[in-house]
ZAVEX-939242 format. One record per residue: x, y, z of N, C-alpha, C, O, CB in turn; residue in one letter. Coordinates in steps of 0.1 Angstrom, whole numbers, padded with zeros to 4 digits, always signed. Glycine has a CB too. Layout:
// ZAVEX-939242
XYZXYZXYZXYZXYZA ...
END
This chain:
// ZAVEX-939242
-0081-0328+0000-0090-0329-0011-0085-0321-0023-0082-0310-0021-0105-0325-0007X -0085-0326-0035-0083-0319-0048-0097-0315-0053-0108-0320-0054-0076-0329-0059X -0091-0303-0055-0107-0298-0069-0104-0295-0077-0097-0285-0079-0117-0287-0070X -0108-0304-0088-0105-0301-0104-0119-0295-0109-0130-0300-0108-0100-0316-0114X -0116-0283-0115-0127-0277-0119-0124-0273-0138-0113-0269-0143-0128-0264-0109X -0137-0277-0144-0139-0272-0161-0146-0270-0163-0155-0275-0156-0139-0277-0172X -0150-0262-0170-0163-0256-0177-0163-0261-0193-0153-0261-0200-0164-0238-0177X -0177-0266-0195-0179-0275-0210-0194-0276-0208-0200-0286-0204-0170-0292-0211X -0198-0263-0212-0214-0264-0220-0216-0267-0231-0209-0263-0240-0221-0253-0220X -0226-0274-0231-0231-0281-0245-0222-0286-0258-0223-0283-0270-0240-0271-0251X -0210-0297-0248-0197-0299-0258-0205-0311-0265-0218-0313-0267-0178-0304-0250X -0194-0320-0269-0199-0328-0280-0193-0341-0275-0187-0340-0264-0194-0324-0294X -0194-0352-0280-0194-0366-0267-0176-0364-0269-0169-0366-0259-0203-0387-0273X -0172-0361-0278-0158-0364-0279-0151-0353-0268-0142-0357-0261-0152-0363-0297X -0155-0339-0268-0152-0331-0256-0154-0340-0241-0147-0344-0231-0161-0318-0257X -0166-0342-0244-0171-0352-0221-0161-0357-0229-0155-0347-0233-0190-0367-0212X -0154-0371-0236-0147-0386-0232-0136-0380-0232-0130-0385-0223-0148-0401-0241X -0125-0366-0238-0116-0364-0235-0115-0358-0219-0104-0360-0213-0113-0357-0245X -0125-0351-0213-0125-0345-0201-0127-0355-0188-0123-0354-0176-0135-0334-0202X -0134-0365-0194-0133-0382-0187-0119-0386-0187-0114-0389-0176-0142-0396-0196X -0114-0386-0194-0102-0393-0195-0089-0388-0188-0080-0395-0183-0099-0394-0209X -0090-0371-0187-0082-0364-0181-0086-0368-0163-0079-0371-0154-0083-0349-0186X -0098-0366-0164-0100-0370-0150-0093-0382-0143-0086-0382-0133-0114-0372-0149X -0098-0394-0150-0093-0407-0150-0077-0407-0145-0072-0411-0135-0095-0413-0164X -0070-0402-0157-0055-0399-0157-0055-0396-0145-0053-0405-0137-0047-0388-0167X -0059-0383-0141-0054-0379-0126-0058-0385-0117-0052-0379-0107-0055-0368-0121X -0064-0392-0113-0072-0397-0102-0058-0412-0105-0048-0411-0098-0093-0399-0104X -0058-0423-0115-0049-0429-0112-0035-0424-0109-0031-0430-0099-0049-0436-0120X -0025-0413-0115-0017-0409-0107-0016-0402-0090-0006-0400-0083-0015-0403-0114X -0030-0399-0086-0030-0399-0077-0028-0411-0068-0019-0412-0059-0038-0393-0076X -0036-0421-0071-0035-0433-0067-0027-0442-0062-0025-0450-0053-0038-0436-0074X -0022-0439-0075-0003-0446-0078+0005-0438-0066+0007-0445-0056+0007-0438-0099X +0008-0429-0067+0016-0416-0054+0015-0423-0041+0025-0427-0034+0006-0398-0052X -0001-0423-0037-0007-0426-0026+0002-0437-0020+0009-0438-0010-0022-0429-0028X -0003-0449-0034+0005-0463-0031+0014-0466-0026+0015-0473-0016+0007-0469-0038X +0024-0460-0033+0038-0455-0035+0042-0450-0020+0052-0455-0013+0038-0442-0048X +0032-0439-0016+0041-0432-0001+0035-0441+0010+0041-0442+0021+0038-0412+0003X +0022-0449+0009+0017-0462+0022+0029-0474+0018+0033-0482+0027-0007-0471+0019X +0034-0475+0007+0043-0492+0008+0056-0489+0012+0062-0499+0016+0044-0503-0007X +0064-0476+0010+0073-0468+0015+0075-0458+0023+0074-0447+0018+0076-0466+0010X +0078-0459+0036+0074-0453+0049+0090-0446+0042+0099-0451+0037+0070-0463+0068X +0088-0429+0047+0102-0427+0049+0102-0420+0035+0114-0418+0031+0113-0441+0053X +0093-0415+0026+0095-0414+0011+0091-0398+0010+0081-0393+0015+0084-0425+0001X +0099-0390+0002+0097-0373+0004+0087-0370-0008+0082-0378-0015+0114-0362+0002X +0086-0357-0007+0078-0347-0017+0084-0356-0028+0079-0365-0033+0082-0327-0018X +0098-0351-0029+0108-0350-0047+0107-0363-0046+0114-0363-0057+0128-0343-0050X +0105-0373-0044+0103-0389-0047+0093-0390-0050+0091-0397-0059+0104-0398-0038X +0079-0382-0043+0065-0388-0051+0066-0376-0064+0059-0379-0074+0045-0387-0039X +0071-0367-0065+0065-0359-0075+0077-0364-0086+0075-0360-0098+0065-0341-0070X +0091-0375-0084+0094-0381-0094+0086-0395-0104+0088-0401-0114+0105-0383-0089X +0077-0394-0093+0065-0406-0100+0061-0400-0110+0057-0407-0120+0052-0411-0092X +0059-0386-0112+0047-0382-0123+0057-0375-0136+0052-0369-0145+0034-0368-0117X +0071-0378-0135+0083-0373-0147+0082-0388-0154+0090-0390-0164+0102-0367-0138X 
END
């Protein structure tokens, strides 16, 4: 499990949609990785962590 943790009291909508969007970002690269090491059996660390260069 990942925990992404921020603190953002009483920001402004444009703070939430940038901190949405970061979320977003990572959760699809996670995604992508995931994909990536179930359709390729046999695939290391330095191969999924060349997905995110």
């Amino acid at each position: 499990m990942i925990v992404r943790e921020a603190k953002l009291l009483n920001g402004t909508k444009e703070q939430y949609k940038a901190l949405d969007d970061a979320i977003r970002t990572a959760q699809f690269i996670r995604n992508k990785a995931i994909r990536y090491w179930m359709d390729n059996q046999g695939v290391s660390k330095a191969d999924l962590y060349s997905l995110l260069h």
